[in-house]
Biopython code that builds the backbone (N, CA, C, O; Angstrom):
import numpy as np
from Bio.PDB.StructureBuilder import StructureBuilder

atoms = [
    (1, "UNK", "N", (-132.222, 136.665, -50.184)),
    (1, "UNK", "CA", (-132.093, 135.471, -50.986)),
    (1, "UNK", "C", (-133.233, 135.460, -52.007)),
    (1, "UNK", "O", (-134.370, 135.794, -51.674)),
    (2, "UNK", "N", (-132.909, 135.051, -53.323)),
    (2, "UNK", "CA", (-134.060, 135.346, -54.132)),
    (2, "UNK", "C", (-134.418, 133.819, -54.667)),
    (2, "UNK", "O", (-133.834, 133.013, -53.942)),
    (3, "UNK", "N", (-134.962, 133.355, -55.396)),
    (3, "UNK", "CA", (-135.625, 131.938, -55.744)),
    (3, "UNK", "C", (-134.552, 131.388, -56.167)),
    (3, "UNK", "O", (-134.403, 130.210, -55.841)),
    (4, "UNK", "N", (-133.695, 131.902, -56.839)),
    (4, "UNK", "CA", (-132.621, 131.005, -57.542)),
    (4, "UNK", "C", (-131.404, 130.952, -56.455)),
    (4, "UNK", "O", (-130.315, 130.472, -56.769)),
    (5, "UNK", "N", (-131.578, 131.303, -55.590)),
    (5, "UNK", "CA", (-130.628, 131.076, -54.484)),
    (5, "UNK", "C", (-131.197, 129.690, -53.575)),
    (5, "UNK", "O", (-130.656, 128.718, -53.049)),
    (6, "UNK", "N", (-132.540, 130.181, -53.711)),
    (6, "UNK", "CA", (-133.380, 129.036, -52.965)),
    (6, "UNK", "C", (-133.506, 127.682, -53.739)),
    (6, "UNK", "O", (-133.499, 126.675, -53.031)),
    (7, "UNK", "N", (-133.602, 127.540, -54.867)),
    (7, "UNK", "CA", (-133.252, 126.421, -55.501)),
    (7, "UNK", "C", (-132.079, 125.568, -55.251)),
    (7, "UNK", "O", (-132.063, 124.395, -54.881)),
    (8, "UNK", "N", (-130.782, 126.617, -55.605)),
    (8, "UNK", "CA", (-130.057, 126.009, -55.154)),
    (8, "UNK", "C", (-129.559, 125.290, -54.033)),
    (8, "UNK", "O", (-128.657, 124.454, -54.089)),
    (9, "UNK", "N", (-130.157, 125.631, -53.043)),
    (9, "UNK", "CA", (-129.790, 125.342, -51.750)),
    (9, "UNK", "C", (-130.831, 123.974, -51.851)),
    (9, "UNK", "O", (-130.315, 122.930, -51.452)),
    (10, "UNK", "N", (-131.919, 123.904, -52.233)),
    (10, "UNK", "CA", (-133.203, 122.632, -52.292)),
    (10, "UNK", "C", (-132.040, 121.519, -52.850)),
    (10, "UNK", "O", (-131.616, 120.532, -52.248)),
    (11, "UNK", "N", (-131.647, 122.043, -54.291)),
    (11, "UNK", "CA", (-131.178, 120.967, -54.948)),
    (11, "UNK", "C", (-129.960, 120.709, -54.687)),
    (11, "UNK", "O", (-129.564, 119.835, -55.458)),
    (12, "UNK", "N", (-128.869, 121.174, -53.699)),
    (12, "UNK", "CA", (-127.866, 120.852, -53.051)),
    (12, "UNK", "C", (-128.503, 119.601, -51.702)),
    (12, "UNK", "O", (-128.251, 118.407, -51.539)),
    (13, "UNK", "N", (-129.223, 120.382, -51.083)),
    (13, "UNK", "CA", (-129.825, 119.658, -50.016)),
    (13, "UNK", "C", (-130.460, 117.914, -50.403)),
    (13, "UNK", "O", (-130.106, 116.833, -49.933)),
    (14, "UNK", "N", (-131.565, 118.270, -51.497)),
    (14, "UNK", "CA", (-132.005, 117.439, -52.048)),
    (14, "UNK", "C", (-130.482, 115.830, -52.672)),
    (14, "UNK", "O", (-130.427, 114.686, -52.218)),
    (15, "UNK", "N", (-129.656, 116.398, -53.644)),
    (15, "UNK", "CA", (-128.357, 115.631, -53.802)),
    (15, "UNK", "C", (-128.097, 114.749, -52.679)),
    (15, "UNK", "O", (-128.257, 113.529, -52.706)),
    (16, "UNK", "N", (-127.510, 115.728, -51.263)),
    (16, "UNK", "CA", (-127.185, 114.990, -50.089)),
    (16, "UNK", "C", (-127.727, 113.974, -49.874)),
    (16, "UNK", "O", (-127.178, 112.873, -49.870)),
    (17, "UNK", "N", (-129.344, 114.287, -49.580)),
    (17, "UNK", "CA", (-130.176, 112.946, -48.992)),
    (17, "UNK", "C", (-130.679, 112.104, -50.110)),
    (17, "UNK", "O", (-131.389, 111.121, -49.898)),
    (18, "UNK", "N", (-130.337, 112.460, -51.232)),
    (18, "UNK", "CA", (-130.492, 111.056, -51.964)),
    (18, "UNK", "C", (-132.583, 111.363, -52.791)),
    (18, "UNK", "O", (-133.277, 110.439, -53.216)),
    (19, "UNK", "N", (-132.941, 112.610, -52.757)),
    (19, "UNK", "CA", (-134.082, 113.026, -52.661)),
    (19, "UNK", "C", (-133.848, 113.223, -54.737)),
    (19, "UNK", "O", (-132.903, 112.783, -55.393)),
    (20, "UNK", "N", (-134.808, 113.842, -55.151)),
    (20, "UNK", "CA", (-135.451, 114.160, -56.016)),
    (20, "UNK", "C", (-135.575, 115.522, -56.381)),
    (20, "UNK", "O", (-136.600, 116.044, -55.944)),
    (21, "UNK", "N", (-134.661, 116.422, -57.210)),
    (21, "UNK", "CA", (-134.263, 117.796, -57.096)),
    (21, "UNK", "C", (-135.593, 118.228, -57.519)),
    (21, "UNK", "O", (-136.085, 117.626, -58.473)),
    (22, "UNK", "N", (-136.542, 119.572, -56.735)),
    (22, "UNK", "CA", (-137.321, 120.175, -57.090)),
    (22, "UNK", "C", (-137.654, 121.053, -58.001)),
    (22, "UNK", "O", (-136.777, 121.882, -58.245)),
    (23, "UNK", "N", (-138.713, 121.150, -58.629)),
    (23, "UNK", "CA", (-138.717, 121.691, -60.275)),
    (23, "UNK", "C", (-137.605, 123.112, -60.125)),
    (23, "UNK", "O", (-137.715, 123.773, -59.093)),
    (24, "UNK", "N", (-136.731, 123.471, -60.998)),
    (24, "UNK", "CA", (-136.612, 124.716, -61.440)),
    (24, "UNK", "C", (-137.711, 125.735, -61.221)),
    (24, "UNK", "O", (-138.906, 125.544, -61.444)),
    (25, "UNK", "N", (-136.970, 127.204, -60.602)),
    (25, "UNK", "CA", (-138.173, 128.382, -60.768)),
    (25, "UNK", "C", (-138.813, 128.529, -61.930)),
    (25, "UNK", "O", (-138.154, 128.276, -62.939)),
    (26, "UNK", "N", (-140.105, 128.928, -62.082)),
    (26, "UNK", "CA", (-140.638, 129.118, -63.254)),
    (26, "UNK", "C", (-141.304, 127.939, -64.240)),
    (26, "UNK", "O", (-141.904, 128.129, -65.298)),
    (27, "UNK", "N", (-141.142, 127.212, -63.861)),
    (27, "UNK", "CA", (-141.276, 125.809, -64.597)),
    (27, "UNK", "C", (-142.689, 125.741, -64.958)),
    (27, "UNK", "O", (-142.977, 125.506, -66.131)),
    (28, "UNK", "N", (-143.685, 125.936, -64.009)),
    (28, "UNK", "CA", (-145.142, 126.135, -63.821)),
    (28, "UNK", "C", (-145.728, 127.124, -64.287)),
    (28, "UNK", "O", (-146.860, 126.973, -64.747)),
    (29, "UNK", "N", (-145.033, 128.538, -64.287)),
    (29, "UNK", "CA", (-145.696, 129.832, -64.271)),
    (29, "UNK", "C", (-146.879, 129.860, -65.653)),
    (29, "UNK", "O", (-148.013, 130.335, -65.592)),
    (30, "UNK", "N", (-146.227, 129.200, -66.879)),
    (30, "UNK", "CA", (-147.717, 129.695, -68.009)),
    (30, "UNK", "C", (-148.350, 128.570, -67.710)),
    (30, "UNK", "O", (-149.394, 128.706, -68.347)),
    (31, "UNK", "N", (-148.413, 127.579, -67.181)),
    (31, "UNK", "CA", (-149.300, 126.861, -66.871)),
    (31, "UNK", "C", (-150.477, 127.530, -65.688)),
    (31, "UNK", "O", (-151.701, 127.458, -65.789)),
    (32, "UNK", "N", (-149.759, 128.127, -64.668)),
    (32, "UNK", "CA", (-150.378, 128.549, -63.363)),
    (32, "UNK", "C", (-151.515, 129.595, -64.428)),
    (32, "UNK", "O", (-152.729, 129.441, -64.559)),
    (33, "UNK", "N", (-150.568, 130.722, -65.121)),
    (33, "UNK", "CA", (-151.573, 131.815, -65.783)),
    (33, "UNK", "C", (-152.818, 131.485, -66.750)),
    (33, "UNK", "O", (-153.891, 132.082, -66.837)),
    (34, "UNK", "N", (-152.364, 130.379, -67.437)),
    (34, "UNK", "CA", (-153.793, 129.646, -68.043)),
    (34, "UNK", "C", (-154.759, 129.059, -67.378)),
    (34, "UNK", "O", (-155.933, 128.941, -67.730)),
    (35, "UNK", "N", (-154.030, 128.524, -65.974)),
    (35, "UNK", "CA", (-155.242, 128.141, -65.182)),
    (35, "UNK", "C", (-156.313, 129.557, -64.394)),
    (35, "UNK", "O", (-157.539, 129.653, -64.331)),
    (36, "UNK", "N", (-155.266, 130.452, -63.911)),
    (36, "UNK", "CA", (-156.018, 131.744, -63.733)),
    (36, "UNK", "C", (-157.063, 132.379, -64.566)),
    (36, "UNK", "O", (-158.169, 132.772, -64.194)),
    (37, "UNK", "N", (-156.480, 132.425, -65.896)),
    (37, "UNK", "CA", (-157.325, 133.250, -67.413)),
    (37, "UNK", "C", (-158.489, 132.220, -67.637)),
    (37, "UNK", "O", (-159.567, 132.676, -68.018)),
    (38, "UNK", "N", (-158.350, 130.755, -67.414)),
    (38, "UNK", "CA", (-159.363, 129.976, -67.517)),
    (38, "UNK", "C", (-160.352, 129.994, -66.233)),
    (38, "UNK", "O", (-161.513, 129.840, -66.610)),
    (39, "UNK", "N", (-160.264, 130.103, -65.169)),
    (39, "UNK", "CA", (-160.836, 130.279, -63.872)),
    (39, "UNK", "C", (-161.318, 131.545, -63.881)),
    (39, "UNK", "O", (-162.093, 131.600, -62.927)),
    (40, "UNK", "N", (-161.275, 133.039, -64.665)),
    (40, "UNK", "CA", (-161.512, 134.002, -64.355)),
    (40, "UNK", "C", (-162.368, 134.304, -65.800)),
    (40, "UNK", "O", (-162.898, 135.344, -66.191)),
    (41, "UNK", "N", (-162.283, 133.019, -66.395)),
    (41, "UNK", "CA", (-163.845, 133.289, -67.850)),
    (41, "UNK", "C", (-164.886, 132.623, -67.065)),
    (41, "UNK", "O", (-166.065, 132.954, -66.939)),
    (42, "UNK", "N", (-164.293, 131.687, -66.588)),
    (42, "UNK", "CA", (-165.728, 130.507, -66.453)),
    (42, "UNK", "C", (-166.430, 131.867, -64.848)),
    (42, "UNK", "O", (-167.593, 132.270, -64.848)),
    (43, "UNK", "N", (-165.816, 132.112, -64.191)),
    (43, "UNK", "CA", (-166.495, 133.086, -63.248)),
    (43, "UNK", "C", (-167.608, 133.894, -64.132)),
    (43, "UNK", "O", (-168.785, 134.003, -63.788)),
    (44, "UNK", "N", (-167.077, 134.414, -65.268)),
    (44, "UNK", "CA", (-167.544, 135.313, -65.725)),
    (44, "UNK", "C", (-168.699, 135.123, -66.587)),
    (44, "UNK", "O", (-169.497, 136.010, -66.889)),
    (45, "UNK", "N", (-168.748, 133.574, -67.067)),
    (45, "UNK", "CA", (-169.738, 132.785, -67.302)),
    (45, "UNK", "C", (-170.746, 132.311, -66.583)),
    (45, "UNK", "O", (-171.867, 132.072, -67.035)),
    (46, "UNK", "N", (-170.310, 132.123, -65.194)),
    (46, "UNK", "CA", (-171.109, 131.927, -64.318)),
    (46, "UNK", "C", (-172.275, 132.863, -64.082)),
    (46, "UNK", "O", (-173.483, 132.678, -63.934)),
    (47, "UNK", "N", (-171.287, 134.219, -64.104)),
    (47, "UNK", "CA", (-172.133, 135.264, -63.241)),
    (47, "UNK", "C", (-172.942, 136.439, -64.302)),
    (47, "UNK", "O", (-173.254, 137.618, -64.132)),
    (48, "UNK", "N", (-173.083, 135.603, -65.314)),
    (48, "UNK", "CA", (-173.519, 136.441, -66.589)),
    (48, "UNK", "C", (-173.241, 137.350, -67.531)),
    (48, "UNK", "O", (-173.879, 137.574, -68.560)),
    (49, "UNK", "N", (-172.084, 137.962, -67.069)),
    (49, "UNK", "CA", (-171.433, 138.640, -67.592)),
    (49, "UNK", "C", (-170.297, 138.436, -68.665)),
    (49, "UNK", "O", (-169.229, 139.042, -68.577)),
    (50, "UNK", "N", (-170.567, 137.590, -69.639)),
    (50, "UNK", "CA", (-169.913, 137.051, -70.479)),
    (50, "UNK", "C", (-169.668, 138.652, -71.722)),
    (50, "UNK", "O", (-170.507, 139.475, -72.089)),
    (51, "UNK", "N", (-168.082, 138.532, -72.079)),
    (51, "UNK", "CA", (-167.430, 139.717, -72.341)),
    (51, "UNK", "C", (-168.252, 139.828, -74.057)),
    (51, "UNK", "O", (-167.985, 138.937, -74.863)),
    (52, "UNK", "N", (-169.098, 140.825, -74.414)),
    (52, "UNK", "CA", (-169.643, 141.350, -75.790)),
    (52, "UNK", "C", (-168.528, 141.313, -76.662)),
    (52, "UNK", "O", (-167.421, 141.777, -76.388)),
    (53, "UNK", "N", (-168.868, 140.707, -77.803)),
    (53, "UNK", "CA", (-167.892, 140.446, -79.154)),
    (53, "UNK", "C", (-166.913, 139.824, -78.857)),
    (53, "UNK", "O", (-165.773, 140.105, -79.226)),
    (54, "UNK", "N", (-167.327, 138.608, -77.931)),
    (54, "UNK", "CA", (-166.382, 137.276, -78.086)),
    (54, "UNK", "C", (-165.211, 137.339, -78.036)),
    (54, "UNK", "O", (-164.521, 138.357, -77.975)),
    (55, "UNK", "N", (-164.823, 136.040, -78.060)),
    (55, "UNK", "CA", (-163.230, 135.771, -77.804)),
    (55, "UNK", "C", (-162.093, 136.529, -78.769)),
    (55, "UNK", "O", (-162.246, 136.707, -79.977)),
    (56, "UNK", "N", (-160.926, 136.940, -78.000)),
    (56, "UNK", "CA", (-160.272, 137.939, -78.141)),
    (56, "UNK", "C", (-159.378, 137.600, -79.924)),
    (56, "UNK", "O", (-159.234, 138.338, -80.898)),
    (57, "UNK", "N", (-159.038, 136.450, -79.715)),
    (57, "UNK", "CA", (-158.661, 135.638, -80.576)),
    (57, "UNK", "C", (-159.649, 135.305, -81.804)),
    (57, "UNK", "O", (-159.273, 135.128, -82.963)),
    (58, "UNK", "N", (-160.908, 135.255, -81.369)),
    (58, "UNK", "CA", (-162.024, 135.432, -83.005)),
    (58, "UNK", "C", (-161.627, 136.774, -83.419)),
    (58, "UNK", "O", (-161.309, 136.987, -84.589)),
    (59, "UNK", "N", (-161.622, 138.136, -82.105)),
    (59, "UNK", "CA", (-162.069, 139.479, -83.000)),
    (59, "UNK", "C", (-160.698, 139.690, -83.935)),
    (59, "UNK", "O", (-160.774, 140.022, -85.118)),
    (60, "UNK", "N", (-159.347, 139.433, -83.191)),
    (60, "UNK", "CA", (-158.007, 139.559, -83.793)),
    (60, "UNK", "C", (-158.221, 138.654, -85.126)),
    (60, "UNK", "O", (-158.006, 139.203, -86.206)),
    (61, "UNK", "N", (-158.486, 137.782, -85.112)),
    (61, "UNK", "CA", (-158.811, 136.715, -86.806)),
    (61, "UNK", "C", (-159.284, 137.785, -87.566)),
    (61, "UNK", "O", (-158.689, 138.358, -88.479)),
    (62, "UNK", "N", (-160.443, 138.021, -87.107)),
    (62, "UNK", "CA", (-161.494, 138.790, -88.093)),
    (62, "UNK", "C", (-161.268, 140.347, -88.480)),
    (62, "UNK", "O", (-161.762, 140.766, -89.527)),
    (63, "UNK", "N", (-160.560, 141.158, -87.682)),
    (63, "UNK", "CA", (-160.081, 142.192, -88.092)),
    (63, "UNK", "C", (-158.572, 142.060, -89.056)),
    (63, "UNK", "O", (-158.189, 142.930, -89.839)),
    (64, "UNK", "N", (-157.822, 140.693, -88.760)),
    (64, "UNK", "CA", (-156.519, 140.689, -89.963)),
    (64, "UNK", "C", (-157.389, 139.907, -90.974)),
    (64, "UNK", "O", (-156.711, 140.044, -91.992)),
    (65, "UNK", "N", (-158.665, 139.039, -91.398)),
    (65, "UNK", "CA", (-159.122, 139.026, -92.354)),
    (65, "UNK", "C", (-159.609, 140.069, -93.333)),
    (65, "UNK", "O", (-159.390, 140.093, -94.544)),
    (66, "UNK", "N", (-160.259, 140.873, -92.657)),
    (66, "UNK", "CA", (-160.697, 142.099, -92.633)),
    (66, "UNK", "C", (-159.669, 142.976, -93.947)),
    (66, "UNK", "O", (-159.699, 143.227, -95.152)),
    (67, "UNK", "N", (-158.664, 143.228, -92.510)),
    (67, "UNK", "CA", (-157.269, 143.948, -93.480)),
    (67, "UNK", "C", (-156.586, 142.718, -94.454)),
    (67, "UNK", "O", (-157.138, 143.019, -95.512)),
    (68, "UNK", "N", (-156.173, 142.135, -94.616)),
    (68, "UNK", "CA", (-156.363, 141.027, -95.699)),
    (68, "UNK", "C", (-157.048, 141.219, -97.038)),
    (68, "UNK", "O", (-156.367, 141.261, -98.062)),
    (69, "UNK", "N", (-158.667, 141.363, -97.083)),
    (69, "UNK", "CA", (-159.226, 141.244, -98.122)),
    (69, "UNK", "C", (-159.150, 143.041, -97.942)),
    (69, "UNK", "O", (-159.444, 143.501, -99.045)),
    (70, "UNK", "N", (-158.996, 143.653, -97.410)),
    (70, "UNK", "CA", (-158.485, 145.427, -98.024)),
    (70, "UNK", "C", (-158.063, 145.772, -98.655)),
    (70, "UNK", "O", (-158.503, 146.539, -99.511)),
    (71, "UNK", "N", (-156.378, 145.130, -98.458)),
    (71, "UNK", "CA", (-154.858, 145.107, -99.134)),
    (71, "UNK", "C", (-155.493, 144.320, -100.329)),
    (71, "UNK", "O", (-155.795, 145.132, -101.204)),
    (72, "UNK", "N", (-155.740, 143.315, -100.611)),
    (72, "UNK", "CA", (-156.079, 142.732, -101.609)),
    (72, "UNK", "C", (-156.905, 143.243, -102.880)),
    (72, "UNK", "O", (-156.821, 143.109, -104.101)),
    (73, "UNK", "N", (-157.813, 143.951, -101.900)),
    (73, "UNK", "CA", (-158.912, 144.942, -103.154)),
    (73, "UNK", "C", (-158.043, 145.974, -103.468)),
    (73, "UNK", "O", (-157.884, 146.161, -104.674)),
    (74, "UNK", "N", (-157.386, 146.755, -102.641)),
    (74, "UNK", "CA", (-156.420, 147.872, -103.003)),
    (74, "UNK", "C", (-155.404, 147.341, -104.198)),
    (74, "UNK", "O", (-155.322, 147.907, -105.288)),
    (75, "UNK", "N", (-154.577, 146.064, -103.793)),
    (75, "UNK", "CA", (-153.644, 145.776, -104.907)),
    (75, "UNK", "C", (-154.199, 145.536, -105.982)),
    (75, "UNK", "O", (-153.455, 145.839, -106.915)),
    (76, "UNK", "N", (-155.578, 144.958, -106.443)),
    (76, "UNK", "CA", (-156.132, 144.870, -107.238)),
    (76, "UNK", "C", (-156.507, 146.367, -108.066)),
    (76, "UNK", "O", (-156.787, 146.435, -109.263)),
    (77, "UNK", "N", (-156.466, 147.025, -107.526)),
    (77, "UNK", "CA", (-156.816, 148.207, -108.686)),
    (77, "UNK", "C", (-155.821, 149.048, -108.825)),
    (77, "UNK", "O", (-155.861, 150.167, -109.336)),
    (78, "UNK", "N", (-155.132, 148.624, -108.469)),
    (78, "UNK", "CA", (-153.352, 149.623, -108.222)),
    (78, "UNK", "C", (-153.143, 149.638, -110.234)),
    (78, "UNK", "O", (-153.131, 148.744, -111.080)),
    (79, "UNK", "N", (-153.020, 151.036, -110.283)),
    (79, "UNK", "CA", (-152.392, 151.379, -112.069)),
    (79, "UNK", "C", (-151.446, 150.635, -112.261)),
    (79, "UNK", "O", (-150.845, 150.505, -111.195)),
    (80, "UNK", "N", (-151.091, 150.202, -112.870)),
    (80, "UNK", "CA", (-149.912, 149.468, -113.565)),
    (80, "UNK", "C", (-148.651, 150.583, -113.725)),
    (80, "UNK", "O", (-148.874, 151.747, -114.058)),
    (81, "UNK", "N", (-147.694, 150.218, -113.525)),
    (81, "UNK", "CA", (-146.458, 151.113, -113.098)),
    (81, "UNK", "C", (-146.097, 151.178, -114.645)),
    (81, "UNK", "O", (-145.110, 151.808, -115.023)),
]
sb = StructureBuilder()
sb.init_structure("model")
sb.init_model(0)
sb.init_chain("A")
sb.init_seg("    ")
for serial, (resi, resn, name, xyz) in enumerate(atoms, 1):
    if name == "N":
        sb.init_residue(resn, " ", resi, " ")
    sb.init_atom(name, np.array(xyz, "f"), 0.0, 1.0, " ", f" {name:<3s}", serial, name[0])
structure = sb.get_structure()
């Protein structure tokens, strides 16, 4: 029996007695993983080991700024066709 078998059977069961059908599988899961990814920086904050060249999301900004003002200097001197 896999979860969606098991649901069903909750929310059949649940119907009968007049209960409150239990969340759908999955309902939680990116919530659960942000609480993990957030619980597994602050550890890492704790214990000193805070990850060199920052958040993953600054370095990704700063390397498509990066390529950004590249393309830009490049189109700028491009010969005229």
């Amino acid at each position: 029996m896999n979860a969606l078998h098991q649901y069903l059977f909750d929310t059949y069961r649940a119907a009968r007695l007049g209960e409150p059908p239990p969340p759908a599988p999955g309902t939680y899961d990116v919530a659960l993983l942000r609480a993990v990814r957030d619980r597994r920086r602050f550890d890492r904050v704790v214990a000193g080991r805070c990850r060199a060249g920052g958040d993953l999301s600054l370095r990704l900004r700063a390397a498509l700024h990066r390529r950004h003002l590249h393309r830009r200097r490049h189109l700028r001197h491009r010969p005229p066709c």
